[in-house]
Backbone bond lengths (Angstrom), bond angles and torsions (degrees), N, CA, C in turn:
res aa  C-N    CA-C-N  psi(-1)  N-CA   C-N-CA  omega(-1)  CA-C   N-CA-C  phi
1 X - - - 1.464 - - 1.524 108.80 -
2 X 1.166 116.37 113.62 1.771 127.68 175.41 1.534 95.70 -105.39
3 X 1.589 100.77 162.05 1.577 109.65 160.66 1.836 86.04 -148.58
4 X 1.210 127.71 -96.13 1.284 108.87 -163.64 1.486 103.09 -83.95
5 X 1.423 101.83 148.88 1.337 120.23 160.44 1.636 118.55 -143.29
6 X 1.564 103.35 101.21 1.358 134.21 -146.61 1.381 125.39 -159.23
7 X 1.609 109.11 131.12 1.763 102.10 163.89 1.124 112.74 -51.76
8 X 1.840 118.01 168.88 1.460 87.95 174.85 1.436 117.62 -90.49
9 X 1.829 99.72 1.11 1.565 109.07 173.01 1.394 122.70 -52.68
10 X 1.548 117.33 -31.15 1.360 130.86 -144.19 1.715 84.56 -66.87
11 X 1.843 106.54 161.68 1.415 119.03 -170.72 1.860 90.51 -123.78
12 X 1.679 98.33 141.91 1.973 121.41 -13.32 1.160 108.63 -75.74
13 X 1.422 105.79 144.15 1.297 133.70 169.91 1.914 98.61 -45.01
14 X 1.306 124.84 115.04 1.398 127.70 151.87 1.657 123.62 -115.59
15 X 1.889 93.99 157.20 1.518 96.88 -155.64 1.688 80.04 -111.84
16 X 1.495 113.16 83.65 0.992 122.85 -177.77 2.191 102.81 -147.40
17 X 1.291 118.78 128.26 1.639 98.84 159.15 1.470 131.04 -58.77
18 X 1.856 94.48 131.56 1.311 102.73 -169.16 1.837 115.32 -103.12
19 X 0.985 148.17 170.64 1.439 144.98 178.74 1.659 81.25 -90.85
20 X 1.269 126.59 176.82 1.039 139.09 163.16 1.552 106.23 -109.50
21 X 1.879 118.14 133.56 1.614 95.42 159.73 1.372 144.44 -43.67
22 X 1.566 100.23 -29.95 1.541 99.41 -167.73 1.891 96.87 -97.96
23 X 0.939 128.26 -11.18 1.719 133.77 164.66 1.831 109.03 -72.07
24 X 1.627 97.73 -36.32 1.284 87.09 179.25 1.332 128.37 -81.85
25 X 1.766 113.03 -14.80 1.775 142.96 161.46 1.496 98.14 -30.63
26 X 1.631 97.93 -76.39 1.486 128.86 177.18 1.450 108.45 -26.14
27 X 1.757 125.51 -60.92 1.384 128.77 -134.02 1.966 75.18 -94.36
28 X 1.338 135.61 -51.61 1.233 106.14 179.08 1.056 131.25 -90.89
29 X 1.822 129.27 42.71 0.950 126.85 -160.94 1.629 86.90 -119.65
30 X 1.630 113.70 -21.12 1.490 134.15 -169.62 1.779 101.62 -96.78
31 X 1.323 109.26 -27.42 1.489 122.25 172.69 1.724 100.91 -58.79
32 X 1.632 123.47 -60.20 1.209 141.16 -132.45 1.965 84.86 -102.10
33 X 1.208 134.69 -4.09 1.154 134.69 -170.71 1.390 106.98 -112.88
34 X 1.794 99.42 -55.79 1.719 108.54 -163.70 1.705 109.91 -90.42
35 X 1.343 115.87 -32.88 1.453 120.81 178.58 1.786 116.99 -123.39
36 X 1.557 106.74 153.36 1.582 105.03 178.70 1.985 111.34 -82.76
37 X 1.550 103.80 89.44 1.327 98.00 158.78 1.279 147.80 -6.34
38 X 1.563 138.50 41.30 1.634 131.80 -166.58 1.513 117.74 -58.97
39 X 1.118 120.11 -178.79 2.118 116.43 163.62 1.371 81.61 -145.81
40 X 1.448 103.82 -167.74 1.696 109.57 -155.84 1.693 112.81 -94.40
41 X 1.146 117.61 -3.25 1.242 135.16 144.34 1.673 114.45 -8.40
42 X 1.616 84.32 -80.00 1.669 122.09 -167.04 1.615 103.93 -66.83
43 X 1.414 109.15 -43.89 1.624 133.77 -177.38 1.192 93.92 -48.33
44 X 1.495 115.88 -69.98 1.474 118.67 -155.97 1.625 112.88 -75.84
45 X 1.403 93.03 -22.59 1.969 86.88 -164.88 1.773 92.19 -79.74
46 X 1.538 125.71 -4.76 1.508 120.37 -162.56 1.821 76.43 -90.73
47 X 1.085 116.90 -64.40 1.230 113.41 172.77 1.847 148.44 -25.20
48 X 1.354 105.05 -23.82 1.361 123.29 -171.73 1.827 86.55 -128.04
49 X 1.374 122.54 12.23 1.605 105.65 175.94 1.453 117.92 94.02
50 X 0.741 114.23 -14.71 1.563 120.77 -155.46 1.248 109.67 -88.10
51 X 1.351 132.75 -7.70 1.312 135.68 143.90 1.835 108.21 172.68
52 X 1.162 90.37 -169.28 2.083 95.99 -153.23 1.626 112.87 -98.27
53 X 0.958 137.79 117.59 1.328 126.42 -173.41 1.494 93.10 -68.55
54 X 1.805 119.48 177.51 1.133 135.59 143.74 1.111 137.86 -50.66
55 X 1.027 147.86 114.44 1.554 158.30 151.48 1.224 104.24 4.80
56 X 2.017 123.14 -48.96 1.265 102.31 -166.58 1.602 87.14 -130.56
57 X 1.632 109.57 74.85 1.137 101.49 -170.09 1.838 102.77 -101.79
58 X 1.563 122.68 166.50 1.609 116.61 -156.81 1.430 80.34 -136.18
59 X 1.513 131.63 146.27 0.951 148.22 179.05 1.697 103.79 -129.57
60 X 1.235 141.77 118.60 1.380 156.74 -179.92 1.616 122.07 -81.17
61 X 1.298 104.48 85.89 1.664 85.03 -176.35 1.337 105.43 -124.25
62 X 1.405 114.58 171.54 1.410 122.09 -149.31 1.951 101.21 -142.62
63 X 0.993 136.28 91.45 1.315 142.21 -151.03 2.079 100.82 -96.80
64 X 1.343 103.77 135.26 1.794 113.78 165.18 1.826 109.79 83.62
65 X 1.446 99.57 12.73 1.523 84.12 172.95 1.708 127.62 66.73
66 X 1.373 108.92 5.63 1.796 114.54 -175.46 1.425 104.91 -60.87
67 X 1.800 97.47 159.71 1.498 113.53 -171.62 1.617 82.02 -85.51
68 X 1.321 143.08 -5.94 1.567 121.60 168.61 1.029 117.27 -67.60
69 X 1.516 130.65 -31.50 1.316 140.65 170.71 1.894 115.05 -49.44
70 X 1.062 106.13 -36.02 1.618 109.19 -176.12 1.549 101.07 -103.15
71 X 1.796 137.23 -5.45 0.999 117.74 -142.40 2.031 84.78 -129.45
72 X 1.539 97.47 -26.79 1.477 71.71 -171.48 1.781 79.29 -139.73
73 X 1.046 145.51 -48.87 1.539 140.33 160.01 1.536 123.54 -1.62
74 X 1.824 95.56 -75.64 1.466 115.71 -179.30 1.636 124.44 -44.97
75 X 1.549 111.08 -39.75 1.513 127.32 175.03 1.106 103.60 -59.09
76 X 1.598 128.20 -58.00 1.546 136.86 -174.21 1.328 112.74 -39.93
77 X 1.555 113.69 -65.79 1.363 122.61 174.31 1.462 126.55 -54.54
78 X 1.426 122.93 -36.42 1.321 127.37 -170.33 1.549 96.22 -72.10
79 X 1.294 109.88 -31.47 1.994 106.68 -169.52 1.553 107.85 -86.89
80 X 1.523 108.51 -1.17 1.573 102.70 162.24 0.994 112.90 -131.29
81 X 1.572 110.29 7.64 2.534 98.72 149.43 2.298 83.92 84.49
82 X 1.558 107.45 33.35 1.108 90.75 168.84 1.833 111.00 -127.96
83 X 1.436 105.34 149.87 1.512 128.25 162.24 1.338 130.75 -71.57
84 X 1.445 119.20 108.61 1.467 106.39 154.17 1.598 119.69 -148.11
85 X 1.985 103.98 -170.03 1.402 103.32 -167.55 1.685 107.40 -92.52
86 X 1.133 127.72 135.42 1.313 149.30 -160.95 1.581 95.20 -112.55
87 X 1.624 127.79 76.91 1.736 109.71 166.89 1.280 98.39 -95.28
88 X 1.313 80.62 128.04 1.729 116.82 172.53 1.723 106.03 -89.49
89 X 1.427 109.02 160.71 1.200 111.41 146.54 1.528 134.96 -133.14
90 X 1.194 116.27 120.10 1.606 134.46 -168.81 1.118 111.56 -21.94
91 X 1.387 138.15 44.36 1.464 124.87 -176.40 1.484 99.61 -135.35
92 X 1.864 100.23 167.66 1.732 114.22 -162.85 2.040 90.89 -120.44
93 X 1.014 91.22 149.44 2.004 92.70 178.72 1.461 102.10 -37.90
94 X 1.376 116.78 -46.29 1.618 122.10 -171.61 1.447 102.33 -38.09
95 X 1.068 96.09 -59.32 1.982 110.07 -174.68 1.584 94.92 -60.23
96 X 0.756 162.51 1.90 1.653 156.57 128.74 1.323 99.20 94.16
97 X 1.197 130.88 -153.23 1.456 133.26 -165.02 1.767 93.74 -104.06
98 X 1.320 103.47 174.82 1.396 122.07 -172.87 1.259 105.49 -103.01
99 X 1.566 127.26 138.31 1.313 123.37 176.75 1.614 123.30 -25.62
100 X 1.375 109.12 -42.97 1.517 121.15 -167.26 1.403 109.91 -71.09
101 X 2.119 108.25 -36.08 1.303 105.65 177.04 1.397 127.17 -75.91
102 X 1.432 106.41 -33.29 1.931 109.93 151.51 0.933 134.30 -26.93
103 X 1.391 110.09 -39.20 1.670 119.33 -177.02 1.414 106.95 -78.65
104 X 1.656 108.78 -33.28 1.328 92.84 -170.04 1.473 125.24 -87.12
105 X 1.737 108.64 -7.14 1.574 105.31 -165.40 1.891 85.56 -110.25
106 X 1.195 122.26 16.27 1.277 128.12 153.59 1.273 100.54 -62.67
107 X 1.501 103.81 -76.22 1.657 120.24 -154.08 1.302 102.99 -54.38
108 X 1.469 126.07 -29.02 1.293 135.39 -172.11 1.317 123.90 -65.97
109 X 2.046 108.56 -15.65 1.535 108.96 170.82 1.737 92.42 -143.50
110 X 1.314 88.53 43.51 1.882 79.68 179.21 1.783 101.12 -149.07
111 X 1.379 126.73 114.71 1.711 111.42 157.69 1.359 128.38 -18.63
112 X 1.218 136.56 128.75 1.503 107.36 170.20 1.367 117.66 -65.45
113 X 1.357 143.95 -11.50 1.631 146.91 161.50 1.376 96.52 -61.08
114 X 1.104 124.42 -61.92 1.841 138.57 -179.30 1.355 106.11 -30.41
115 X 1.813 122.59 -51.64 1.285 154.56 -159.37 1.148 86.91 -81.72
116 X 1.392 111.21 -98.89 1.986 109.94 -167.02 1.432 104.15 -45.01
117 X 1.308 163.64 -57.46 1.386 140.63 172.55 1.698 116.75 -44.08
118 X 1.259 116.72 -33.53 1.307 120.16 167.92 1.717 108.45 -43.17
119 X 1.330 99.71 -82.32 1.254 124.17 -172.51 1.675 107.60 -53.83
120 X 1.370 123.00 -58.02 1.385 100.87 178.45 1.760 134.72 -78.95
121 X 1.856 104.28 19.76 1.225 119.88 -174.43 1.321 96.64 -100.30
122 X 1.447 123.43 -26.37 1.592 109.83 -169.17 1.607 97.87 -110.77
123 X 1.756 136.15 7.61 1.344 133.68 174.23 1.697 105.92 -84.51
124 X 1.129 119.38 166.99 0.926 124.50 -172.76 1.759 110.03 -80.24
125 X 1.312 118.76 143.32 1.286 104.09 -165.78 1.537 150.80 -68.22
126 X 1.439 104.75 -18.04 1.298 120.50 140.90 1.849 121.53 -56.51
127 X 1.042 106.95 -61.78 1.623 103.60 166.91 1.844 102.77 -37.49
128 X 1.065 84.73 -60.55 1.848 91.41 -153.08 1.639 88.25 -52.60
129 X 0.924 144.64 -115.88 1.480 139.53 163.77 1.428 103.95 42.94
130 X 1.291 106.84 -78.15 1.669 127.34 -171.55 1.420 94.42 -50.94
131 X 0.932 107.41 -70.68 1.959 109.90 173.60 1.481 133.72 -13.36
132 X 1.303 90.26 -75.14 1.518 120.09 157.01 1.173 120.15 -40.95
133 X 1.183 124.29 -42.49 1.780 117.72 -169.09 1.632 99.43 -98.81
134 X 1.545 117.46 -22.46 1.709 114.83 164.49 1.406 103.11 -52.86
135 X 1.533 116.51 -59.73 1.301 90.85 -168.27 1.239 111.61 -109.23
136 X 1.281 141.82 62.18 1.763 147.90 88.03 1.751 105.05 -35.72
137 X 1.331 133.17 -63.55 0.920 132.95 -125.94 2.078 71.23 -96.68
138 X 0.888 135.83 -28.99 1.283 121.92 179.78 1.419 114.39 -94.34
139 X 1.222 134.12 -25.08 1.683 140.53 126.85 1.465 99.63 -10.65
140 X 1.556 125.85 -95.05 1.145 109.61 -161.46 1.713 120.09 -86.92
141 X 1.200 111.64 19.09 1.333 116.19 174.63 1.461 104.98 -85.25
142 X 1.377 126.18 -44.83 1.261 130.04 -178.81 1.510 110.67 -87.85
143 X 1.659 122.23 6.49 1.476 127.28 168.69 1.504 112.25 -81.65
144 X 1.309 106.33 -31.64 1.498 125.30 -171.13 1.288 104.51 -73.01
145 X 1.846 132.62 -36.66 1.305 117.62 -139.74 1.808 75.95 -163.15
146 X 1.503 113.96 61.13 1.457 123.11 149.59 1.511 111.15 -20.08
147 X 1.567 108.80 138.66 1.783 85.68 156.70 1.810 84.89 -142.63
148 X 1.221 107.56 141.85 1.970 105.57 163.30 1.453 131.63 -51.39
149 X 1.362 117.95 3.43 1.078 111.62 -176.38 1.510 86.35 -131.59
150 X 0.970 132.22 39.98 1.922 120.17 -175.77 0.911 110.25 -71.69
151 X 1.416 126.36 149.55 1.624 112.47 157.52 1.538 107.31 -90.43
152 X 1.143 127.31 138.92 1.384 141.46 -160.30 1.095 88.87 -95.25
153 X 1.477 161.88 -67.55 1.094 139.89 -173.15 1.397 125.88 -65.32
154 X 1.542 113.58 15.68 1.616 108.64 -165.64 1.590 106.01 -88.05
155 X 1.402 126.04 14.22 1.403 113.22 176.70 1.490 99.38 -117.26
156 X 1.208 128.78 4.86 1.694 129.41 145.49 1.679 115.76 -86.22
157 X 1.406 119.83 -18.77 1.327 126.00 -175.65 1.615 117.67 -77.02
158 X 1.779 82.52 -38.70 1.764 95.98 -161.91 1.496 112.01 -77.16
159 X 1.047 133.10 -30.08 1.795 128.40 -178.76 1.607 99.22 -84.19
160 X 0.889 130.30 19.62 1.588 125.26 168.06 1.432 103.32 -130.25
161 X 1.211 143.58 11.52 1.292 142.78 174.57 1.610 107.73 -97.52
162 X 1.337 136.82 -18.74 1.120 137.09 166.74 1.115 136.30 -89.91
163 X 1.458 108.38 -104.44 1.499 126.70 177.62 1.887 113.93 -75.31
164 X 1.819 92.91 -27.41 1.862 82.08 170.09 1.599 115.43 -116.37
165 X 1.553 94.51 50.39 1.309 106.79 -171.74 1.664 100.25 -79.94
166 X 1.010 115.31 -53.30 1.453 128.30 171.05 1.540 123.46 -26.54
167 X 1.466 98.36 -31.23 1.656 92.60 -149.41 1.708 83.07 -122.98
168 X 0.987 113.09 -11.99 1.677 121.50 164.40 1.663 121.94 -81.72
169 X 1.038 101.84 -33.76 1.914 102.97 -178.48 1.620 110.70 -58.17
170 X 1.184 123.98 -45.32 1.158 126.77 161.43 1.889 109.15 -39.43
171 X 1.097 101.60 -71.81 1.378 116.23 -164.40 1.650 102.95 -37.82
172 X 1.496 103.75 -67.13 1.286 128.15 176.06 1.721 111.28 -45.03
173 X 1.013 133.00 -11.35 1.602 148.49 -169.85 1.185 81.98 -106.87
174 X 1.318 129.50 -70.11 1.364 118.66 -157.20 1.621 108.20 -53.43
175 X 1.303 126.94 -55.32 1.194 138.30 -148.88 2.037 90.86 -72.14
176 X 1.038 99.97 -58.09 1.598 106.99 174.51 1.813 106.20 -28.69
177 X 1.160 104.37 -86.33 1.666 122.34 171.48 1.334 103.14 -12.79
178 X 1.501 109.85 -74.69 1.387 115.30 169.54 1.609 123.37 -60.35
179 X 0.927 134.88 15.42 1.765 117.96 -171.21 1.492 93.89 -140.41
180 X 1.214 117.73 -52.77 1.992 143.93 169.38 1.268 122.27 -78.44
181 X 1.095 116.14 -54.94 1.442 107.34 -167.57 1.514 111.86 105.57
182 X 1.381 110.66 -159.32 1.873 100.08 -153.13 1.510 88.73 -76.71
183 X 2.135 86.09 141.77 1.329 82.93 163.84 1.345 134.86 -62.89
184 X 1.274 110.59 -20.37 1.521 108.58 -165.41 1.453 124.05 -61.52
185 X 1.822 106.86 -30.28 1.287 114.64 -178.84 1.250 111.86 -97.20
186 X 1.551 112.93 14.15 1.434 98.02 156.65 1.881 106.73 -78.80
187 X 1.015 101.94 -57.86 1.556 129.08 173.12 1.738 97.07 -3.28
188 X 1.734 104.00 -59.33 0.991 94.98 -149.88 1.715 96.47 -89.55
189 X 1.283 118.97 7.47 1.612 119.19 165.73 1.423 122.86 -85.59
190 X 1.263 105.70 -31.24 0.949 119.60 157.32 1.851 160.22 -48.38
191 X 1.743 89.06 -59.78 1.647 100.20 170.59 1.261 97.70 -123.98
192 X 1.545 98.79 168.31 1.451 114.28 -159.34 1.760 100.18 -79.42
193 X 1.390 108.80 157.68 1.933 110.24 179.63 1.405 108.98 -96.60
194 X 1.359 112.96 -169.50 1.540 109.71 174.77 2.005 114.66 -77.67
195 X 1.625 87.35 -19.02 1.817 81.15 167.06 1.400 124.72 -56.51
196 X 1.620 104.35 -49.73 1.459 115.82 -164.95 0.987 103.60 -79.21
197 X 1.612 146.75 -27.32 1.090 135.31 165.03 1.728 126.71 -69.03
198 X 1.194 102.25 -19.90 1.436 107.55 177.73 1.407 99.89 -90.44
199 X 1.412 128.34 -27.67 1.695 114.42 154.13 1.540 131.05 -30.12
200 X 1.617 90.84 -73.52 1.781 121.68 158.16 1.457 92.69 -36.52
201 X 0.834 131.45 -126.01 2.008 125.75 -170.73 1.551 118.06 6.71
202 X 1.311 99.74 -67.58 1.342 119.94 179.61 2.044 114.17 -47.93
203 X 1.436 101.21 -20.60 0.780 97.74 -152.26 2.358 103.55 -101.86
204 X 1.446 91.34 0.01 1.026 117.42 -143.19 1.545 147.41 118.42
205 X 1.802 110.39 -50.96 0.981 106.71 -172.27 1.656 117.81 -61.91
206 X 1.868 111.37 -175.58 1.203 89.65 162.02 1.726 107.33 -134.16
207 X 1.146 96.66 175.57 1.626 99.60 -160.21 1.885 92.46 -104.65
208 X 1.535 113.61 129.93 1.078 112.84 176.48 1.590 121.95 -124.19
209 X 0.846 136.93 175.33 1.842 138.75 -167.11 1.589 105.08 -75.42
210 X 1.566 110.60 143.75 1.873 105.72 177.21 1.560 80.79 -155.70
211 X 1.258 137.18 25.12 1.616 137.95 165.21 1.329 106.11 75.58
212 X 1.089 138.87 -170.03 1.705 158.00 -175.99 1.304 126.16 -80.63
213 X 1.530 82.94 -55.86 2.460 104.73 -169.28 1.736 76.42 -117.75
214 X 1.316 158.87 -3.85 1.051 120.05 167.39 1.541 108.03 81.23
215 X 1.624 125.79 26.55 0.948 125.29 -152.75 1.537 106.64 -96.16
216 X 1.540 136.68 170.40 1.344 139.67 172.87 1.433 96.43 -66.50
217 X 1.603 129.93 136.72 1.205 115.78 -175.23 1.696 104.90 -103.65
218 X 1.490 102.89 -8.37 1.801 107.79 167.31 1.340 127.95 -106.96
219 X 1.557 91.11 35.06 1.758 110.76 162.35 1.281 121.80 -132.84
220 X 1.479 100.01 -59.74 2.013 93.20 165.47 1.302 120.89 -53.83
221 X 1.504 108.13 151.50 1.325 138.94 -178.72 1.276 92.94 -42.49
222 X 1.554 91.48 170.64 1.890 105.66 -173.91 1.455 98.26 -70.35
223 X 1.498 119.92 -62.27 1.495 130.76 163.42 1.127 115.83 -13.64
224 X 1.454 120.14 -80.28 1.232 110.47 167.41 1.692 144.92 -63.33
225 X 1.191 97.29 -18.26 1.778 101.02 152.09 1.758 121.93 -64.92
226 X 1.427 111.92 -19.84 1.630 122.33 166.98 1.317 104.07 -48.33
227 X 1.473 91.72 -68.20 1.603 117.88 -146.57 1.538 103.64 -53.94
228 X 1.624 115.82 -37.30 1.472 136.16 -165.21 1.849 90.57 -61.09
229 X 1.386 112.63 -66.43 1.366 155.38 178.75 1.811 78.11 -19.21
230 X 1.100 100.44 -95.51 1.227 140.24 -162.49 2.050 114.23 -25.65
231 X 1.179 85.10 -65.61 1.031 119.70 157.37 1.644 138.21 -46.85
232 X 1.565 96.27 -45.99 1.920 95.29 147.86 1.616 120.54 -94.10
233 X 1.215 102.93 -16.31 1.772 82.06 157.29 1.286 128.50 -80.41
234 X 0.934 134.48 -42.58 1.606 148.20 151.49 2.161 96.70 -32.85
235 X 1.170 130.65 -18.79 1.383 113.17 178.85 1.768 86.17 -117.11
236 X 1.051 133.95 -77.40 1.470 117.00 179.95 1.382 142.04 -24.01
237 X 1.448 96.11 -37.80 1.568 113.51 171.92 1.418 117.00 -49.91
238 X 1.496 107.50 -30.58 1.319 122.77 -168.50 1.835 113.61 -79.04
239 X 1.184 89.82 1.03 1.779 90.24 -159.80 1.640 99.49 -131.77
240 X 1.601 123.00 -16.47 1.058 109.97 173.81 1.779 103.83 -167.74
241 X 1.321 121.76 159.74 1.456 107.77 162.53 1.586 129.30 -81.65
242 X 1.139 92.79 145.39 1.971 92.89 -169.75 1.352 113.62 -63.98
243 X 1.188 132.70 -173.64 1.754 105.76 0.64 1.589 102.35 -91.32
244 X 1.371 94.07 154.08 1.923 107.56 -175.92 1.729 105.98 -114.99
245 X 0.994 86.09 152.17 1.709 108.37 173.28 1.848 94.20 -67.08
246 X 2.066 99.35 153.45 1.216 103.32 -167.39 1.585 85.04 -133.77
247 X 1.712 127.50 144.81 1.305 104.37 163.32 2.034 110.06 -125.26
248 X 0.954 108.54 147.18 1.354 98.77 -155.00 1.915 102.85 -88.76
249 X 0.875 103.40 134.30 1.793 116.64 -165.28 1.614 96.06 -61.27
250 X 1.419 111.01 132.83 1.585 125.34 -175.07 1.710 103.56 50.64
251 X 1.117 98.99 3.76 1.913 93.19 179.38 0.980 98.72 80.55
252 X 1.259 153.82 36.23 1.684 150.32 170.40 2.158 100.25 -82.09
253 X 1.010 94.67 92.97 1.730 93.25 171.43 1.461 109.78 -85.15
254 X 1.868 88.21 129.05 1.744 84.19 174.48 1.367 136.31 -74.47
255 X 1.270 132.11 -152.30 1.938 120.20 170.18 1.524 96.87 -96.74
256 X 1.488 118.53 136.91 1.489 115.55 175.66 1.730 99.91 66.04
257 X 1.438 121.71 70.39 1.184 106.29 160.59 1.568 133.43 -78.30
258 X 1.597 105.37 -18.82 1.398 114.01 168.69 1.659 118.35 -51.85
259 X 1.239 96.17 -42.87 1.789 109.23 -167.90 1.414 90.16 -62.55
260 X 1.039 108.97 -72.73 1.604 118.44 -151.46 1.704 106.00 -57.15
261 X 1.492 130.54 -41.58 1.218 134.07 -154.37 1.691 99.25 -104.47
262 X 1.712 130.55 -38.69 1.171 131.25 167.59 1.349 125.13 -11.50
263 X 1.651 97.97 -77.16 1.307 133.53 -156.66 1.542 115.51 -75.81
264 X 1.679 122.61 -10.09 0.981 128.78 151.99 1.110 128.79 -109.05
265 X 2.001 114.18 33.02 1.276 93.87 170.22 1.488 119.06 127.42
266 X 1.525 98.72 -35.16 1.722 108.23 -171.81 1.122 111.09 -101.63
267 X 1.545 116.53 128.97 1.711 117.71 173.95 1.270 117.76 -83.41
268 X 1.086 138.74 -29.72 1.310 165.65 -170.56 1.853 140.96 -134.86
269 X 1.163 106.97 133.76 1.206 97.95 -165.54 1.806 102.17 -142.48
270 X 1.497 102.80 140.38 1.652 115.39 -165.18 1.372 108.04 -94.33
271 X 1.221 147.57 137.24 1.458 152.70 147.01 1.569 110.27 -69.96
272 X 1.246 118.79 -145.62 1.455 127.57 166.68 1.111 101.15 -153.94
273 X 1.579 137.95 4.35 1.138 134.85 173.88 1.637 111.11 -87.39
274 X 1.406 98.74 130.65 1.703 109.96 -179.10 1.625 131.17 -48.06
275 X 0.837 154.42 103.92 1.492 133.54 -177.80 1.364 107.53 111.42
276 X 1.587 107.74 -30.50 1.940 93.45 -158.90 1.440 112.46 -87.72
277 X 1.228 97.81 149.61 1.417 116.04 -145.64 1.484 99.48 -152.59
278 X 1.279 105.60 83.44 1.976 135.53 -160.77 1.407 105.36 -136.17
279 X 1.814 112.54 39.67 1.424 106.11 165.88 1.631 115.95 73.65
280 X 1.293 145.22 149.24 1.268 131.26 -122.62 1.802 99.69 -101.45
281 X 1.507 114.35 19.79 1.397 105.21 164.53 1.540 114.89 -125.46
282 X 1.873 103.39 24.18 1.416 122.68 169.23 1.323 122.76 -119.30
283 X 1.537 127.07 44.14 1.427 127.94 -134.99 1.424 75.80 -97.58
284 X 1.538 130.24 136.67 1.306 134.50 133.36 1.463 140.38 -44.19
285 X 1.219 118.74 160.64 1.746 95.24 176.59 1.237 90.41 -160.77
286 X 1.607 126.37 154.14 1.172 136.01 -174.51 1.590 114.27 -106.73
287 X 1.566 126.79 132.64 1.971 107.88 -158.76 1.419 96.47 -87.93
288 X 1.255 125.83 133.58 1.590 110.38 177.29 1.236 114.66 -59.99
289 X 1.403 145.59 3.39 1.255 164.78 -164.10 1.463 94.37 -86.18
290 X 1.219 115.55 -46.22 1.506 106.90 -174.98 1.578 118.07 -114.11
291 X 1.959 125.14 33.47 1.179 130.31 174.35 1.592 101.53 -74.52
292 X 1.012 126.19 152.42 1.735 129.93 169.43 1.182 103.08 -70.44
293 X 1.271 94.31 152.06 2.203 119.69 -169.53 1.252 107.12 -69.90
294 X 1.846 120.39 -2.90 1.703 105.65 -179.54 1.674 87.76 -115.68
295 X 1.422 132.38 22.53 1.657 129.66 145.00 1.714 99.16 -103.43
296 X 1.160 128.89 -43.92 1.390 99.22 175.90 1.339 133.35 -92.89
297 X 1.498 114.60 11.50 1.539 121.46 -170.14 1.748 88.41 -123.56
């Protein structure tokens, strides 16, 4: 599972972990040596019976639809004859960035201390309070239990990605406007368009579902788990015939994922959790963020 793969110069600047190009050279050069490469082809037909993947078989996926995916990704793969899944998400620049991407082209010209004083000066003051002591309590949660690949800003990121996601998107718009400029044209620097994705197709790969807003899919309303639903089939459809792989945003699995994801289309559906292996709408996935330095170096 990749999402950026980027200097960390590249624009916009995000305060998010990036793969490096020349680490990411590395990671499929160790892919194309140490494991047998599949695309979703292979995925799906192991899936419906139709025959057995390999033992040490590697599946390639590419998470949020980024213009890194078409800009420095796509070249990599074509020069080693490899397949993978591209989830996109159904949105036009108009639709502006996604809560999650706010945070990151924040963090990208802001401290995260810089950030959380930002943010809890313009929330309302009970919120802001509440804020504040989430991330203390994620400060020393991630002091206790280091990891080398952390994202250092994820205990200013994480209490606004849920429940005070609502009352933050505003906020987070505002601060953008002011620091960036319109959201929209970040949008469009950002995620990939209907050109670059119809490249990606064109090119082989296939393009699979990641929802609209990018939302937790085991928190929003049932409604709004439709709408998410809904919404990447109506953009996938466009690029290939189903059924397509679905991957669920931050890995939030909903209740009954068969019901809900089936019936429009999707055979499969990705987590981000390693190993798990809960039947074909619990597929695990490993972040290349956290492979060891003698697979990516």
């Amino acid at each position: 599972m990749y999402h950026y793969v980027r200097e960390p110069t590249s624009l916009p600047v995000v305060g998010y972990p990036a793969v490096r190009p020349a680490d990411f050279r590395a990671q499929l050069d160790a892919a194309c040596r140490l494991a047998t490469p599949v695309g979703w082809p292979e995925v799906r037909a192991a899936i419906e019976g139709r025959q057995s993947l390999p033992r040490d078989a590697l599946l390639l996926t590419f998470d949020d639809g980024l213009i890194d995916h078409h800009r420095t990704v796509a070249p990599e793969l074509a020069a080693r004859g490899l397949r993978a899944i591209f989830f996109a998400m159904a949105r036009e620049p108009r639709d502006g960035l996604t809560l999650g991407h706010r945070l990151h082209v924040l963090l990208g010209v802001m401290s995260p201390p810089e950030f959380g004083a930002a943010i809890a000066d313009r929330l309302p003051a009970k919120t802001a309070r509440l804020y504040l002591a989430r991330v203390e309590t994620a400060r020393a949660a991630s002091a206790a239990a280091p990891a080398a690949t952390a994202d250092l800003a994820d205990p200013w990121k994480r209490p606004l990605q849920r429940d005070l996601g609502t009352v933050a998107g505003p906020v987070l718009g505002e601060l953008i406007r002011e620091r960036l400029g319109p959201e929209d044209e970040l949008a469009r620097e950002l995620y990939l368009g209907p050109r670059e994705l119809a490249d990606l197709a064109a090119a082989g790969h296939v393009i699979g579902g990641h929802g609209h807003d990018h939302h937790w899919l085991d928190f929003v309303d049932a409604g709004a788990r439709r709408a998410e639903i809904a919404a990447s089939a109506t953009l996938v459809a466009g690029y290939s015939p189903g059924p397509w792989p679905f991957a669920y945003p931050y890995g939030g699995v909903p209740p009954r994922p068969r019901r809900l994801l089936a019936p429009s289309g999707f055979a499969a559906a990705f987590t981000t959790r390693p190993g798990e292996r809960r039947g074909p709408y619990r597929i695990g996935r490993r972040d290349a963020d956290d492979l060891p330095a003698v697979v990516a170096r």
